[in-house]
N, C-alpha and C positions, 0 to 999 in steps of 0.2 A: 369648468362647467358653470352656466351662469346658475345663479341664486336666485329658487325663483320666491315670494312672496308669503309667507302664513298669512291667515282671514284671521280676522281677531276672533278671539275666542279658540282656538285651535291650536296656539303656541304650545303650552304644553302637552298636550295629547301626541301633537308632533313627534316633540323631539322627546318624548318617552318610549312612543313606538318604535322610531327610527331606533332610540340603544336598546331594545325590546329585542328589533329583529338583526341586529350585532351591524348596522350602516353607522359606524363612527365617523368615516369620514365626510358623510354629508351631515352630521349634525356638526360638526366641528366646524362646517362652512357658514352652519346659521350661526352657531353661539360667537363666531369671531364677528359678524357681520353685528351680533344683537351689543357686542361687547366694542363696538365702533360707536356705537350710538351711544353706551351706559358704560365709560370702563371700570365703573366702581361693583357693577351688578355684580353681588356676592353668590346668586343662586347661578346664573350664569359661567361665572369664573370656578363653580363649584363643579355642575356640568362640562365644563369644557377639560378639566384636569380628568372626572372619570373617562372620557373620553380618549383623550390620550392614551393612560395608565394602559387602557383595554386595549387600543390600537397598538402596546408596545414602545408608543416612543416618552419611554419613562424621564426624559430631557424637559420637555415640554409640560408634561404633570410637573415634574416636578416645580417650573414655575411658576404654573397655576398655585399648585399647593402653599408654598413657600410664602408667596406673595398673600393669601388667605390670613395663614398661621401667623405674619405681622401685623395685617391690616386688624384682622380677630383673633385675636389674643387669646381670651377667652374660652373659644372653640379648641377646645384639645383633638376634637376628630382629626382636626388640619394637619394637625403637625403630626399625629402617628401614618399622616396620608402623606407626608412630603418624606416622611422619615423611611416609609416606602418604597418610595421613590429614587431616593439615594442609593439605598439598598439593590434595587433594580438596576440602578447605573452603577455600579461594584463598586460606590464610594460611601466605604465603608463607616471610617470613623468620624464622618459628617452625616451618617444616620445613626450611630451611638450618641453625638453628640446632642443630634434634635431631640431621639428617645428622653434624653436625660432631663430634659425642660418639662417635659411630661408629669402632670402630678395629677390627673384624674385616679382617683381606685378603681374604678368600673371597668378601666383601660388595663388593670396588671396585666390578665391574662395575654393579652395581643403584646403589649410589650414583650414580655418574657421570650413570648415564640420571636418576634422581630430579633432580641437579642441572642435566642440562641440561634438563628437562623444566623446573621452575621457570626460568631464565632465559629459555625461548621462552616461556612464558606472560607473562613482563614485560615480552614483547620485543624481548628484550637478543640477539637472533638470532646475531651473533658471536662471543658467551661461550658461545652453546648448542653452536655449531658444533666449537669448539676444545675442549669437554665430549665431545661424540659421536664427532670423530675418535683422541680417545683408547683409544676401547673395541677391541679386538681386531675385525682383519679379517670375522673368519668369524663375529662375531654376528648372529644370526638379525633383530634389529632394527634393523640399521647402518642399510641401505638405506630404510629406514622412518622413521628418524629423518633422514636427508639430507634424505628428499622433503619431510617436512614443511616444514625450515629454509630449503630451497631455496623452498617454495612462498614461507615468510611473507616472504623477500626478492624474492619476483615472478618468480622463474625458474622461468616455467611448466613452460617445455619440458624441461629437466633435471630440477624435480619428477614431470612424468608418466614421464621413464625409469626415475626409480629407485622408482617404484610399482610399473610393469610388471614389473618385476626382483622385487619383492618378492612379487608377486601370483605368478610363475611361481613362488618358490622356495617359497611357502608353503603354495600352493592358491588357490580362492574362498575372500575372507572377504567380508564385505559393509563392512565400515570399508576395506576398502583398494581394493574397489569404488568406493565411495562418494568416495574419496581421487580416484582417476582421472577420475572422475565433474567434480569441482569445478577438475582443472584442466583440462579439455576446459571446461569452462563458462568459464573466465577465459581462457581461448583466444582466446573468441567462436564453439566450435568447437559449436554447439547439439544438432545432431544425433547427433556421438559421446556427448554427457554426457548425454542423454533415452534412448540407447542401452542404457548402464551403467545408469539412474536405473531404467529397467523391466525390466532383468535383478535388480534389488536387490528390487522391489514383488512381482515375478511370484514369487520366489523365497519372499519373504517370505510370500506367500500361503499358498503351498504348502507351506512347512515348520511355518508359526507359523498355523494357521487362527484357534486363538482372538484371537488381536490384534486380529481383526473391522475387518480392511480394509477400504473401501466400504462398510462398512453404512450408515453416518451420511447419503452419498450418495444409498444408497438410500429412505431416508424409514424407516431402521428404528431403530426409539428401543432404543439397546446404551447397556448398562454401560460405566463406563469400564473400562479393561483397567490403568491406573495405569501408575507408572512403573517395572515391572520390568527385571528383569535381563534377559533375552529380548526384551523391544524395543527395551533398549538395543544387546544385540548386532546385531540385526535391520539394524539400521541406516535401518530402515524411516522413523523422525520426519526424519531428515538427507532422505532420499533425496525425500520428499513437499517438505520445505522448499526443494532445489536445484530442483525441480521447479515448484514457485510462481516462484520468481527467472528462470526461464528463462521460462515463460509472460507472468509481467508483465513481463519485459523485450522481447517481443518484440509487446506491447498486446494478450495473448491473453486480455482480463481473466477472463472466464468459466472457461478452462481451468485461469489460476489458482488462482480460488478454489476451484475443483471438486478442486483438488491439496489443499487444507488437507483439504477436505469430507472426502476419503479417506482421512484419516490415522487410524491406529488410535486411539478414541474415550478421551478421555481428559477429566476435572473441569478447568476454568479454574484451580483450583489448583494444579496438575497439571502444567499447559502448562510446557517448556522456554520461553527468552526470547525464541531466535528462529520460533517458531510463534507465539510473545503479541506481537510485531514486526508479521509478516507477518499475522496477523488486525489489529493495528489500521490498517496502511494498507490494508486491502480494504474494512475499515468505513468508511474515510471519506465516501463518496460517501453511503451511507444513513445511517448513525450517526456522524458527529463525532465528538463528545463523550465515544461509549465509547473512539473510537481514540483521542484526546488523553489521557483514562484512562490508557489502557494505556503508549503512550509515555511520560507522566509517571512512573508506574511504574516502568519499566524505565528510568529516572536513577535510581533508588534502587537498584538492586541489584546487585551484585559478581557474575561481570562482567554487562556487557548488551550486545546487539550494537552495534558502535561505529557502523554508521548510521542508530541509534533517534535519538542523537542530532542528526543534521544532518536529518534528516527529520523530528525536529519541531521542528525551528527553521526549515523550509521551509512547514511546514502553518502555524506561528503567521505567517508571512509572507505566505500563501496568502489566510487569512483575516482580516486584518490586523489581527492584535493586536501588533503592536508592542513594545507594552511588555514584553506575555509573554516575547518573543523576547530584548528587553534586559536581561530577569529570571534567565531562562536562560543566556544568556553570561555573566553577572555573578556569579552562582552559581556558576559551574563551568566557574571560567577555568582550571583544570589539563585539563578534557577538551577545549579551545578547542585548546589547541595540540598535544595526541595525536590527535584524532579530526576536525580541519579541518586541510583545504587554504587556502591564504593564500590564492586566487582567492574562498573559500567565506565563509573571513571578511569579506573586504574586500565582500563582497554582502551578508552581513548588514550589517554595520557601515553598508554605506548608507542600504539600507533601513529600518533601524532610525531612521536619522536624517531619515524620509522625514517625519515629521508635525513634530518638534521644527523640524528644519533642512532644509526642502528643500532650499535653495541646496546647501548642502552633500552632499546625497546627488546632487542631478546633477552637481556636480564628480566626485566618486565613481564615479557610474555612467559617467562620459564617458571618467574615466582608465582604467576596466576597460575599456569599450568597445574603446578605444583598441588598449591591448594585446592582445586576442582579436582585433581586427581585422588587427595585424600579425602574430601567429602565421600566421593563414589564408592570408593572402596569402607567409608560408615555405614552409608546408604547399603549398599552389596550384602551388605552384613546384617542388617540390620532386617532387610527385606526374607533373609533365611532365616532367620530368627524369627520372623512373626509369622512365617507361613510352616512351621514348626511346631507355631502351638496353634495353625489352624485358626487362624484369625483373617477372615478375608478380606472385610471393610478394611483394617488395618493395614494388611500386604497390600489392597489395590492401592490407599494413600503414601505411602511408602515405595511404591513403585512409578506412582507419579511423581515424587520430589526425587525419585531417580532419575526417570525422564528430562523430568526440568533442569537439573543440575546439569544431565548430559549434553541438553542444547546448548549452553551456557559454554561448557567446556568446550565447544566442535569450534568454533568460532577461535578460540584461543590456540590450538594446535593445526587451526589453517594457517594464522595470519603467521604460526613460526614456519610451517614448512612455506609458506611463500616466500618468504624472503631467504631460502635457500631455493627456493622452484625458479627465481631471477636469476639466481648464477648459476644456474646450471646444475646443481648440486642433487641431483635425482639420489643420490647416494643415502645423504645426511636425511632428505625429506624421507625414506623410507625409515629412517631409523626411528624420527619421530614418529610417523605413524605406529610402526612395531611398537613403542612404548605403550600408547593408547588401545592396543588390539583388545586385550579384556572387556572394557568397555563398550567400544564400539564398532565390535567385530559386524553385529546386526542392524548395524545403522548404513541407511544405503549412501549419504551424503561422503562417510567418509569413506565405503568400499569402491566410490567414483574415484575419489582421487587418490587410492592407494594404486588403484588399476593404472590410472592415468602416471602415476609415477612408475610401477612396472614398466610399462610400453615404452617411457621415454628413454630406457636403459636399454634397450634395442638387444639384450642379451636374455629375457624374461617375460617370454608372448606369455609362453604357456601359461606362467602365475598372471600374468593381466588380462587373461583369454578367464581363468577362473573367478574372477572376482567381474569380469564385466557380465558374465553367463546371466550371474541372480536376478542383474538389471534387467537384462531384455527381457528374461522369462518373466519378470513380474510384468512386464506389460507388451508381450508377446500378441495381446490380441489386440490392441490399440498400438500396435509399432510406430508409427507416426508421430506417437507423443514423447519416443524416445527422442534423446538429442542427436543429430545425425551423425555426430562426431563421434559419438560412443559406438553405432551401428559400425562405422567405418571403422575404428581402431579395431573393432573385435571380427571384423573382417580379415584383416590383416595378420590378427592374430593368429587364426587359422591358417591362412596361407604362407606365413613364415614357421607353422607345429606341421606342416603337411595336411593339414583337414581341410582340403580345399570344397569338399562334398557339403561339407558345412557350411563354409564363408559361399558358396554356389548358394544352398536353397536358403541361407539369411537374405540373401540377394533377391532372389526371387522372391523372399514374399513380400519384401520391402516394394520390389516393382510393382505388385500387382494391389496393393495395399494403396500406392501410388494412384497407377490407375485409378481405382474405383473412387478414390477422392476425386480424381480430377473430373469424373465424368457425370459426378455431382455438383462439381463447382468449375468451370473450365478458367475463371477468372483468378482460383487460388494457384500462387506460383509453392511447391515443397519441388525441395532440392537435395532429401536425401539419398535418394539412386547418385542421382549427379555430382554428391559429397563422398561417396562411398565410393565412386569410381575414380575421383581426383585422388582422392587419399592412397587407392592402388597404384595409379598413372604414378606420381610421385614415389612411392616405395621402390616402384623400378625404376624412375630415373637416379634415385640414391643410392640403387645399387649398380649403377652405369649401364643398365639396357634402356638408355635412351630413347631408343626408335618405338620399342615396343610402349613405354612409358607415355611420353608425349604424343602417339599413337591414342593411348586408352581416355587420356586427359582431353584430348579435341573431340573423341567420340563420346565422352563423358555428357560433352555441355551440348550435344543436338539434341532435340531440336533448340534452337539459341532462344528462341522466345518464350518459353518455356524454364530456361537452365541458366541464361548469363543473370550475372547479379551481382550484387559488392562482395559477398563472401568466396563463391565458387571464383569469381575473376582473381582473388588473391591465392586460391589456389592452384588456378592455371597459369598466373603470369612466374607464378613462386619454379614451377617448371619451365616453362618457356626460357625463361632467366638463366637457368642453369644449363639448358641445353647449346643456348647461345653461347655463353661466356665458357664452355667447354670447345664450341666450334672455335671460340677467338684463341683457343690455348692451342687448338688441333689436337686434342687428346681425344677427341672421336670424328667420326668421318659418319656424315648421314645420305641416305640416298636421296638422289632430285626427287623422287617423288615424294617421302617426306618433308623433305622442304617446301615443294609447292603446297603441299596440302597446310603447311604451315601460313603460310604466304598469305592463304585462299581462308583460312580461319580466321586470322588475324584483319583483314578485309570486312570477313562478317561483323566480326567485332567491331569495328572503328566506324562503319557509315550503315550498316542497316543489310538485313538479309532479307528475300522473302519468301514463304512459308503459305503454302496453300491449305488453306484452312477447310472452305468450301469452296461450291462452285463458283468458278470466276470471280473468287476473294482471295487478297493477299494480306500478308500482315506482317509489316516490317517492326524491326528492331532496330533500337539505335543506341549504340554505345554510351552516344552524348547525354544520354537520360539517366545515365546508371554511373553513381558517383562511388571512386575507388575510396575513400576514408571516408568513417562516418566519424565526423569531430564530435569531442564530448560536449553534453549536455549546457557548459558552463565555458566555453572556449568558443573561438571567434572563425568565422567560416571559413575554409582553405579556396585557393583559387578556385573559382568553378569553371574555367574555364580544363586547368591541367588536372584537376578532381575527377576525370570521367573516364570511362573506358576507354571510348574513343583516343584520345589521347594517349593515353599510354599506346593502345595498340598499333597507332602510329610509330610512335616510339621506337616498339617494337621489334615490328617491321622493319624501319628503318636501319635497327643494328644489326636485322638477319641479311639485308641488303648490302650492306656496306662491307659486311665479312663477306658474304659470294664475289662483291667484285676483288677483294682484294689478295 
């Protein structure tokens, strides 16, 4: 933008109004243009570092200031302003050191806070402590700085009084809003901190309209608004982020992400650390690869939120890359013992050791085991005991370090029975779970995979038919949000106990539950009908009625543009395969018309069907668009040529061909 000219006389009036009305970056155009002309002008080089400071790029203040506090010595302001400065850029003991040069009296106060300020940001929460109670009773920020100290030491309850003390004597702010906000969130107190959280949004709305709240939500393509002065007071980016942490804490995932969606629109450059956080774990379930990104990322930068780090050493463990995860501890063994719990480590440390040294990761996992199993049974105890003498604040905290311990535990007796769930070992994984039942008989995470280990013993519907029941019935009226696989095993269930009347009307209402999504959204593909019939089709080809099997499996996937996809094609080619490689042994005989019908499917698949939608509309599908592996997130693409249905069903085809002529 060109620079246009001040009238003499009007210089100052200017550029007071301009940082008046918060335009830093066009007084920063003049004061650098006035400081080309004069680069000694001390009032100028004075103006131009507050200018920075406000704009955030505390880099730049800081050489304005720097440069001051040499040229004027004298000037002690300069130097608790560059000391600032420092501070602002995380470099810490180069702002201890300028403090220290410092010999004005008039100045204790502000030093003190700058010093206990740097010690709470190190941590050092004791030294901040003995820093803040020095300052004079009646300081307007005493109460403000307690609450924070108290919080980073965990005393909730003491940090929200002396917020509420601070919010009465000072007015609404939205930072001390926001302050209350987070320790009702660390309460577990949800409903008070989403209280605070849309008193901060509603507010925000309405004072700052250009921040453009919900637009992004709304499907309307805004500017970024960048990282002003004004959203930072706002408090608006904190208030959206406590707001995501409470939703996915309570598996509200959609409400979450709808919390980022609404944050005043800002460049990926742009993003604070903890919004570039909380976007990569929302990305993982569609995009991996951007959220390991991002997490990777944010190990590189001062600071980052300290659970970027154990969150992706949980996702490299999720997806099991292993080595990544030992790449990462080994890297950055000083964040190992700041930002982990010795529970945290000693589960990676296993798992890590889970491909090199199994042996050694199930010692590992048996000894954590072990001990989470004797907390529980304290806790257990402990919880009868206090609701004994009628203590209910008491039993509810005590029922929550139950809970907590439990999740803690669940994670430790998966990662044992999975590596008997890879050999096959349905036996052993049951046993482990049996140890656990106490515990977490009422936990639905492990009555999934105790069900799922029933089933896989093909001698024990009935027990896997009772433990999948609780699941569906608990969301018997949103079925769709069950996982289809679960719908289908417990299908199966029934129809290997004799209840076929059952696995019939589970069926039906899945179809019709089906339907009415679809005729609300005709562009959303669900393939739970068409998972649930593949999983039948296959049960009888396993049991060698073949014709009927791969019968139910072709009729599974019509209509095809609707039904084919990478999961259900692995399910249908898993029979096809079998059907084949039985024709090549001649240990069943099928009839031509099953094979043509085979022939005639396998065709739909490979180049495209079509499918009369409306009038004089068609709607082709095509094989080549639908890829049979999805490679993980961190691994290198597979052919994409041989990657596709199409292909395979060539494939095929070709081997159902090649047995007919021979």
């Amino acid at each position: 933008m060109a620079y246009l000219p001040i009238k003499d006389g009007e210089y100052t009036s200017t550029i007071y109004n301009l940082i008046k009305e918060g335009k830093y970056n066009e007084c920063i155009r003049i004061l650098q243009y006035e400081l080309q002309r004069s680069p000694r002008n001390r009032v100028a080089t004075s103006l131009l570092g507050y200018c920075h400071f406000y704009n955030q790029d505390y880099v730049q203040a800081g050489e304005c200031y720097g440069y001051l506090s040499t040229i004027y010595p004298s000037h002690q302001e300069y130097k608790l302003n560059f000391a600032q400065c420092l501070y602002s850029s995380f470099m810490m003991s180069e702002a201890l050191s300028t403090v220290a040069t410092i010999d004005d009296p008039s100045m204790v106060n502000d030093i003190v806070k700058l010093e206990a300020a740097v010690k709470y940001r190190e941590g050092d929460a004791a030294n901040a402590r003995i820093l803040v109670e020095q300052l004079p009773p009646d300081d307007p920020d005493i109460d403000i700085n307690l609450g924070c100290i108290d919080y980073k030491e965990g005393n909730f309850d003491t940090a929200l009084e002396k917020f509420n003390k601070a919010s009465a004597y000072h007015g609404y702010q939205p930072q001390l809003a926001y302050s209350i906000a987070l320790c009702h969130y660390k309460k577990k107190e949800y409903t008070q901190a989403l209280k605070f959280i849309t008193d901060i949004i509603d507010r925000g709305v309405k004072d700052h309209p250009e921040l453009g709240v919900g637009l992004a939500s709304e499907g309307v393509d805004a500017n970024s608004v960048g990282n002003t002065l004004t959203l930072h007071e706002s408090s608006l980016v904190e208030a959206f982020n406590l707001k995501f942490a409470i939703e996915y804490r309570l598996k509200n995932y959609t409400a979450a992400k709808e919390a980022l969606m609404d944050m005043p629109p800002r460049d990926e450059s742009e993003l604070d650390a903890v919004t570039l956080h909380n976007q990569a774990i929302t990305e993982m379930d569609k995009d991996p690869s951007s959220g390991f990104s991002k997490l990777q990322f944010l190990l590189t930068q001062n600071p980052f939120p300290p659970e970027a780090f154990a969150n992706l050493l949980v996702l490299y463990i999720k997806y099991e890359y292993y080595d990544l995860a030992a790449d990462v501890l080994a890297e950055n063994a000083h964040y190992t013992y700041r930002y982990l719990t010795q529970l945290q480590f000693d589960y990676f440390d296993a798992m890590i050791n889970m491909i090199t040294s199994p042996e050694i990761a199930i010692q590992k996992l048996d000894t954590l085991a072990g001990e989470k199993m004797n907390e529980l049974r304290k806790l257990t105890k402990k919880v009868q005991e206090i609701r004994q003498a009628n203590d209910e604040q008491a039993a509810k905290t005590a029922v929550e370090a139950f809970d907590e311990t439990l999740e803690v535990y669940l994670p430790v007796i998966m990662a044992q029975a999975k590596i008997y769930w890879d050999k096959g070992n349905y036996a052993q994984v049951e046993k482990i779970f049996r140890k656990s039942v106490e515990f977490c008989s009422e936990h639905d995470t492990w009555r999934l995979n105790v069900a799922h280990t029933l089933f896989m013993q093909e001698q024990k519907f009935k027990e896997a038919a009772g433990f999948y029941e609780p699941i569906v019935n608990k969301n018997y009226d949103n079925i769709l949000d069950i996982s289809a696989i679960i719908l289908a095993n417990l299908c199966v269930c029934y129809i290997m106990t004799n209840q076929n009347e059952e696995a019939e009307e589970l069926m039906r209402k899945v179809e019709r539950e089906e339907e009415e999504a679809h005729e609300l959204d005709e562009s959303r593909k669900i393939y739970h009908v068409c998972i649930i019939n593949l999983v039948i089709g296959t049960l009888y080809c396993s049991k060698g009625n073949f014709e009927f099997g791969i019968s139910r499996v072709m009729k599974a996937m019509e209509p095809q543009e609707r039904r084919l996809g990478t999961d259900t094609w692995y399910y249908a080619k898993r029979c096809l395969l079998a059907t084949i490689e039985s024709m090549a042994k001649h240990l069943i005989v099928i009839r031509d018309s099953v094979v043509h019908e085979i022939i005639s499917f396998l065709e739909k698949c490979e180049s495209g069907i079509s499918g009369k939608l409306e009038k004089n509309q068609y709607f082709l599908v095509h094989g080549r668009n639908i890829p049979t592996i999805v490679d993980g997130p961190l691994e290198g693409t597979a052919d994409s040529l041989k990657n596709t249905v199409t292909y395979e069903a060539r494939l095929l085809k070709a081997l159902l061909l090649q047995i007919l002529d021979s």
